[in-house]
C-alpha positions, 0 to 999 in steps of 0.5 A: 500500500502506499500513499497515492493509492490509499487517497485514490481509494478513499476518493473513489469510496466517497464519489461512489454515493455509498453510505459514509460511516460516523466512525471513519474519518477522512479529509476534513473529517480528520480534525487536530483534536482527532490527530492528538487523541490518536496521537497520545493514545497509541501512535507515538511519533505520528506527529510529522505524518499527515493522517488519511485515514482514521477509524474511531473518536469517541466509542459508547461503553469504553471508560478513559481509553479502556476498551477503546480501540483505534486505526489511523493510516498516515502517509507513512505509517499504519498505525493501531491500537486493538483489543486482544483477540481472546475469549476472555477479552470480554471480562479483561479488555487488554489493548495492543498496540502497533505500527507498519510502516505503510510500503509494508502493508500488502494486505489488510481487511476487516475479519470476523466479529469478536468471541468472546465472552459476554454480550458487549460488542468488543469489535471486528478482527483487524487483519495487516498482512495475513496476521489478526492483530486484534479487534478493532471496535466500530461501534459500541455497547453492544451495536457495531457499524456496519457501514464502518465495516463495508466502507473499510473493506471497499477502501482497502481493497482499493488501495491495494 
């Protein structure tokens, strides 16, 4: 994945009149609060990168970042911060967070929906090179996006 083709699937998701999802961000949707918030809670260094893309502000049922999850896509790096991918997520969401540098990512999409324990919707697998790196939340409480879900995917797919 690289820059240019990450804008130009994003552009054609949003001229082809698909539903926009509340809990992705581009252009400017991407505000300097939204960029700080990503910034401090799991992309350290982010600050000289521009962001394209951004998934979550605020997620109902989350308490001080806990249980929060995010995905920002600079032009250099993606970065994440996802729930563990456990059985037992539901009881203690432990978050991981990671980086790739984005001429790395040769895949990435939008997996399967949480096991875990309990009725809480803890998120959708994130998948960066054939490897689930945890749940990412698109939604919250017990209601996930779905139109978060299928505007990712389509980008994605795009831009790869």
């Amino acid at each position: 994945m690289n820059e240019l083709s990450l804008k130009n699937a994003i552009q054609k998701y949003l001229s082809s009149g698909k539903k926009i999802s509340k809990n992705v961000y581009v252009g400017d949707a991407i505000t300097s609060e939204l960029i700080e918030k990503h910034c401090n809670r799991y992309a350290d260094g982010c600050q000289n990168e521009r962001p394209l893309l951004i998934v979550n502000d605020k997620i109902p049922g989350t308490f001080k970042g806990y249980g929060w999850s995010g995905l920002m896509i600079t032009d250099k790096t993606l970065y994440y911060k996802c729930v563990k991918d456990s059985f037992l997520s539901g009881l203690v969401a432990i978050s991981d967070k990671g980086s790739l540098p984005l001429s790395e990512v040769f895949s990435l999409a939008i997996g399967h929906h949480d096991h875990a324990f309990g009725s809480a919707y803890l998120g959708h697998q994130l998948i960066v090179n054939n490897r689930v790196v945890g749940l990412l939340r698109m939604g919250g409480s017990i209601f996930f996006d779905e139109t978060a879900i299928e505007e990712l995917g389509a980008i994605f797919q795009s831009a790869l």
